[in-house]
matplotlib code that plots the C-alpha trace (Angstrom):
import matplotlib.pyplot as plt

x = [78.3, 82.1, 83.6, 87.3, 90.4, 93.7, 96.4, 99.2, 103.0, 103.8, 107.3, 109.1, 109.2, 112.7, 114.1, 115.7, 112.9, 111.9, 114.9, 112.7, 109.2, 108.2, 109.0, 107.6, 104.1, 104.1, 105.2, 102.8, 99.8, 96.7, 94.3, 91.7, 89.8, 86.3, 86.3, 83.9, 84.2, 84.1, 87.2, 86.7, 87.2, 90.7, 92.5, 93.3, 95.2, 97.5, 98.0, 100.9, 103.1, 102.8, 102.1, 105.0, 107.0, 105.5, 102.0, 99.6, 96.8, 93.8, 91.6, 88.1, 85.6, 82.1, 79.1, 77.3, 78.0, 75.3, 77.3, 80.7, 78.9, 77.4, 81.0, 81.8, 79.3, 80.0, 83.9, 84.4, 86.2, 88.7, 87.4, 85.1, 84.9, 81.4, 78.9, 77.6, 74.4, 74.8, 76.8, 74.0, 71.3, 73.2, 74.2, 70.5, 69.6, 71.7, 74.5, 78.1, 79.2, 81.6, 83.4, 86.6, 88.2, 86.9, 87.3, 86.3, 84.0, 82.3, 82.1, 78.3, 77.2, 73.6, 73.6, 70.8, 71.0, 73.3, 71.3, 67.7, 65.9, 67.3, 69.4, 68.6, 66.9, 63.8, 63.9, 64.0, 60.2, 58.1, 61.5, 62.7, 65.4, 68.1, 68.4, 70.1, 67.7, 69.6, 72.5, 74.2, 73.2, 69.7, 69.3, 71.3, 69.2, 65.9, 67.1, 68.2, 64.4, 63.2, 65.1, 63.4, 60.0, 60.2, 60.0, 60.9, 57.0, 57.7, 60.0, 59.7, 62.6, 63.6, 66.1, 69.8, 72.6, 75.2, 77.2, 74.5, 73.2, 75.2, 74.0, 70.4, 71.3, 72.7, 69.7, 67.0, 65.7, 66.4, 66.0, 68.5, 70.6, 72.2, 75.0, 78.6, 81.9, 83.2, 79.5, 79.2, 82.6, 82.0, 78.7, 80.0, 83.3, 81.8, 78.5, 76.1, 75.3, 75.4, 75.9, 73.5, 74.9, 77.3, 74.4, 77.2, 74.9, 73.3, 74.6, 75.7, 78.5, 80.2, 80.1, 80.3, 82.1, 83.7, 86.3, 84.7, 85.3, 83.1, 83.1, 84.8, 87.7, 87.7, 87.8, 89.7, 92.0, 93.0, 96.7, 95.1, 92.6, 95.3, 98.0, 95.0, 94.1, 97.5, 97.9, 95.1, 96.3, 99.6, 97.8, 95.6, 98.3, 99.9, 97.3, 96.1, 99.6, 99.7, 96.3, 98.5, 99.0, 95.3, 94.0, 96.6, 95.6, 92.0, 92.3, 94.4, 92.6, 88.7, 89.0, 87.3, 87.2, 90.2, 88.5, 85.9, 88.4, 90.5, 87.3, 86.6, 89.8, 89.7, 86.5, 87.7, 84.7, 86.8, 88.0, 89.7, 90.0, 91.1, 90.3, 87.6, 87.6, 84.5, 83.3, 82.8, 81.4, 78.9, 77.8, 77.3, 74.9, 72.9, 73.3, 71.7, 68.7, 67.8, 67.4, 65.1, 63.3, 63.0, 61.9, 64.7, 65.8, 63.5, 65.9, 69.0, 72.2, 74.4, 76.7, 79.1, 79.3, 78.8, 81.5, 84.4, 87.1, 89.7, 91.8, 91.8, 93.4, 95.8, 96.8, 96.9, 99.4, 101.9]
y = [77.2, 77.4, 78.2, 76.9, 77.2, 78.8, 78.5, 80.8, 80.6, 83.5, 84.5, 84.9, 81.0, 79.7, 77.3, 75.0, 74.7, 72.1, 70.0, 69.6, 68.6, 67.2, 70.4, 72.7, 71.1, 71.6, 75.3, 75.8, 77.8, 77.7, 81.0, 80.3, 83.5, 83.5, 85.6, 86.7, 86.8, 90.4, 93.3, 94.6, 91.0, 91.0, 92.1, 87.8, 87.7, 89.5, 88.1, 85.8, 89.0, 89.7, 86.5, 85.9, 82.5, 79.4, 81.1, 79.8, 81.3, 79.4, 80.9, 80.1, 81.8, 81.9, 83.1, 85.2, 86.9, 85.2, 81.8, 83.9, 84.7, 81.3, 79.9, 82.3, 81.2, 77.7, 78.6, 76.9, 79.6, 81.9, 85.1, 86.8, 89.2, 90.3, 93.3, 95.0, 93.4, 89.9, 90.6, 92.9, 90.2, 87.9, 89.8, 90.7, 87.1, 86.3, 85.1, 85.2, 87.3, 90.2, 93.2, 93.4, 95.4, 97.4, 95.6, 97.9, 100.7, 101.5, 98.7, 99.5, 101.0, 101.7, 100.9, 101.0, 100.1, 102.7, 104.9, 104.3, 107.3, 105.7, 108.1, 108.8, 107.2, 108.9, 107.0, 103.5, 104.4, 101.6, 99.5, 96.2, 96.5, 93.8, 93.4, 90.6, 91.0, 90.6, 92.5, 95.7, 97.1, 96.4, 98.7, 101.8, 101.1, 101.4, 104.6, 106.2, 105.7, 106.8, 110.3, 110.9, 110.2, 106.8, 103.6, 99.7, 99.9, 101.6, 99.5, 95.9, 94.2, 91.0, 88.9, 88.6, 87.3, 90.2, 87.9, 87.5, 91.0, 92.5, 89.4, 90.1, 94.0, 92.5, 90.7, 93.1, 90.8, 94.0, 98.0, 98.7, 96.8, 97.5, 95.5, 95.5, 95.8, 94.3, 94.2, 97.9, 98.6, 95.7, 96.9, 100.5, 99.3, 97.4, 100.0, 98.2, 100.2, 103.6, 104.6, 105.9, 106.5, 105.5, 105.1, 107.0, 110.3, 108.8, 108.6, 104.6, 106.5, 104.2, 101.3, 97.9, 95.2, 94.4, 91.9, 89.4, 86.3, 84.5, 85.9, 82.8, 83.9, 87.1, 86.4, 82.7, 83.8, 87.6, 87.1, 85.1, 88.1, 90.4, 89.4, 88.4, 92.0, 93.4, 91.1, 92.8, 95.9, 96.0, 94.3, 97.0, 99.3, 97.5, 97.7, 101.3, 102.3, 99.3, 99.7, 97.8, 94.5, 94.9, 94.4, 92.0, 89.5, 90.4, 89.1, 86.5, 85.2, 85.7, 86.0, 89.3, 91.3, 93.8, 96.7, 96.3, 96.2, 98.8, 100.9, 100.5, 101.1, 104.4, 105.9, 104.6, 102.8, 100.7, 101.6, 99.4, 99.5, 98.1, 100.1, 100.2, 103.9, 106.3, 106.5, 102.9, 102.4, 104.8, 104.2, 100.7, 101.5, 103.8, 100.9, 98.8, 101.4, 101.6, 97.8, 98.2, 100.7, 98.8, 95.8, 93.6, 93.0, 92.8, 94.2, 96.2, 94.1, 94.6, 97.0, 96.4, 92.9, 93.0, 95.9, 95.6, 98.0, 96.6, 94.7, 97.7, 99.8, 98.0, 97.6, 101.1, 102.1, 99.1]
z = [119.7, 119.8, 116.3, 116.9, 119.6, 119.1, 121.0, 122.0, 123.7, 125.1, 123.5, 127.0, 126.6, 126.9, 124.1, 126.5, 128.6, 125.6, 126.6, 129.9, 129.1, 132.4, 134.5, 131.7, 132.3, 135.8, 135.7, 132.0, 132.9, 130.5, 130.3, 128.2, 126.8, 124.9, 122.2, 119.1, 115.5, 115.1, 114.5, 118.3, 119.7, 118.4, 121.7, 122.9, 118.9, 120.2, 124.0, 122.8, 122.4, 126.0, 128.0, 130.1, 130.0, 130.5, 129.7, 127.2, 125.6, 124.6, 122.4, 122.1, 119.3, 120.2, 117.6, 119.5, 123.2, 124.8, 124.0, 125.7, 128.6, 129.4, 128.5, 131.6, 133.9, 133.3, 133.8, 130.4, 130.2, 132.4, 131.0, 128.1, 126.0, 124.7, 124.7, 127.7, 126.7, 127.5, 130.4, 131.9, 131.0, 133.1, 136.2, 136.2, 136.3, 139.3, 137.1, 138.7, 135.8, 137.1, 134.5, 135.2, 132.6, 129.2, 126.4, 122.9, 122.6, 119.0, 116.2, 115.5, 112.5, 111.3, 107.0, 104.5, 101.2, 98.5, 96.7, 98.9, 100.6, 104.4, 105.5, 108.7, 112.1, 110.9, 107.7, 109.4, 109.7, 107.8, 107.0, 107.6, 110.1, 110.4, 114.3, 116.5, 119.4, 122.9, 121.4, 123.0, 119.5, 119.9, 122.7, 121.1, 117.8, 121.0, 122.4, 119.4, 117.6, 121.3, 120.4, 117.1, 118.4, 117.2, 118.4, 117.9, 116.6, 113.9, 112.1, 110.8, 113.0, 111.3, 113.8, 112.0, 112.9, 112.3, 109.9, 107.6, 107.8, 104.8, 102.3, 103.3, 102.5, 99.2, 98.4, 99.4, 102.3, 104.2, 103.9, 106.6, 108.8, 112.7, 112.7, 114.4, 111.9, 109.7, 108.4, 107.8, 106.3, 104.2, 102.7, 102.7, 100.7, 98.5, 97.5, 98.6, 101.8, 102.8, 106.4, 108.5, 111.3, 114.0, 116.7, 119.6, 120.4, 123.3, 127.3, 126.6, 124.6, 122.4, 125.2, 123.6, 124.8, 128.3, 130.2, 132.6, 134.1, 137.4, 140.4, 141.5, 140.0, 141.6, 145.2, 144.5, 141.6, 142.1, 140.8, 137.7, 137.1, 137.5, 135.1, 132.2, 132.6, 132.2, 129.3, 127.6, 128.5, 127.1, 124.0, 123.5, 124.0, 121.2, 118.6, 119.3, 117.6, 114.9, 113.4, 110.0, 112.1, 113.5, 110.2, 109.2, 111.8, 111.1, 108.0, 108.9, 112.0, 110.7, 107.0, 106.9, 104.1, 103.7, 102.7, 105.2, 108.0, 106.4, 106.5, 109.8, 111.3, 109.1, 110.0, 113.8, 114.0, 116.5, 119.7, 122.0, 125.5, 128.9, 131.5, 133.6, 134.7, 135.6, 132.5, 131.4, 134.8, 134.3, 130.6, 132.1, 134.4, 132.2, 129.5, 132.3, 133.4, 129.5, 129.6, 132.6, 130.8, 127.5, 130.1, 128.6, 132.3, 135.5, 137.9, 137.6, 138.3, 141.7, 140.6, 143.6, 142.1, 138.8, 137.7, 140.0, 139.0, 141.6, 139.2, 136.5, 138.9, 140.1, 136.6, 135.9, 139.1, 138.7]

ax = plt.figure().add_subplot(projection="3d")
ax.plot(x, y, z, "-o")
ax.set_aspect("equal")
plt.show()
């Protein structure tokens, strides 16, 4: 379900092409970009910085990555951002979903509640765990019980959506919670959670969400594919050294929780990223042989067409 649109000028817009409305439509070109509600989503906020003139942004907020990814298949949408879950799950399906770019690594965080005996994987044993199933965070949550001797057995999953899993912590619906920020710096902030762990000691790294778009777009649209990317890019660029204005727009754009976003950025529990470079390729494709392993896919995706690392390299040599 799509949450709401936003839409950007990019500020290499002329002020007298407004004198000329007919000849500013014909030359305007639309990129509209699915997003999430989450702190590592925030890369298309600041696309308007850097879209060249006569550029538009559209931004479209989706509730969960499975929603972003269909809005890709269906070319509702130019190009996605969401985990390396949903985009797997579909590539494995025969979807024309193609990776293009990085995206943000991190945002994860595994919280129980403040003061309880949870304080490590081993102590999820016998708990209820808040899990949105299908999620990249699912299958980190999977390996890392797997390396303790655990598995998804051994806990009492209870399916949460991760904007409700810090109320359900709150309440006590929950012992423990896997969820993607702002949720765990809002429950640590506020002392109702204590962290766990950040679930990164695994091969998958910190791999969380990646750039796609249709593979229609990369054989019929290369120039379009190529200047979203560098978009990103220099936005990413951007808010790597203005970690202020990231979660001034946070707040501003999602109406998350200061001190949860603050925390975050602190702890660098958020990492964001555009290229597609030998490492994000292969934590991809171990991220995919997990889910072949945890039987959440049937067959491994076509690597050669689902993560295409054409576009991210011209980006990097121009």
């Amino acid at each position: 379900m799509i949450l709401r649109r936003h839409f950007l000028m990019g500020a290499g817009l002329a002020a007298g092409a407004l004198s000329a409305p007919s000849v500013l439509r014909a030359q305007e070109r639309v990129i509209k970009m699915g997003s999430l509600r989450l702190i590592h989503s925030m890369p298309p906020h600041f696309y308007e910085r850097f879209a060249p003139a006569g550029t538009k942004i559209e931004i479209i907020t989706f509730d969960s990555p499975t929603d972003g990814k269909n809005a890709v298949v269906t070319k509702s949408v130019d190009f996605g951002a969401f985990g390396i879950a949903a985009a797997t799950l579909g590539r494995a399906a025969g979807e024309p979903v193609v990776v293009v770019g990085a995206f943000s690594n991190k945002g994860m965080g595994v919280v129980s509640k403040a003061g309880s005996d949870v304080k490590t994987v081993k102590d999820l044993k016998g708990k209820r765990v808040g899990i949105w199933p299908g999620s990249t965070q699912e299958v980190f949550i999977m390996e890392r019980l797997r390396m303790e001797g655990l598995s998804i057995r051994d806990v009492t999953a209870v399916r949460v959506p991760f904007g409700e899993m810090h109320a359900m912590l709150s309440r006590g619906d929950i012992d423990a919670y896997v969820g993607a920020e702002p949720g765990p710096g809002l429950s640590i902030s506020s002392g109702v959670g204590q962290l766990v762990e950040y679930p990164y000691g695994t091969a998958m790294g910190g791999l969380n969400m990646v750039f796609c778009t249709h593979e229609d777009s990369v054989t019929g649209k290369p120039a379009l594919v190529r200047d979203a990317l560098t978009i990103h890019r220099k936005a990413v660029e951007f808010m790597l050294a203005n970690k202020p204005a990231v979660a001034e727009m946070t707040v501003q754009r999602l109406g998350a929780n200061r001190a949860a976003v603050d925390h975050a950025l602190a702890a660098n529990n958020v990492e964001y990223a555009w290229k597609l470079d030998d490492t994000v390729l292969k934590q991809a494709k171990t991220y995919a042989e997990q889910m072949l392993s945890l039987r959440q896919i049937r067959q491994l995706p076509d690597f050669d067409k689902f993560l295409n690392p054409t576009f991210s390299n011209q980006v990097a040599t121009a």
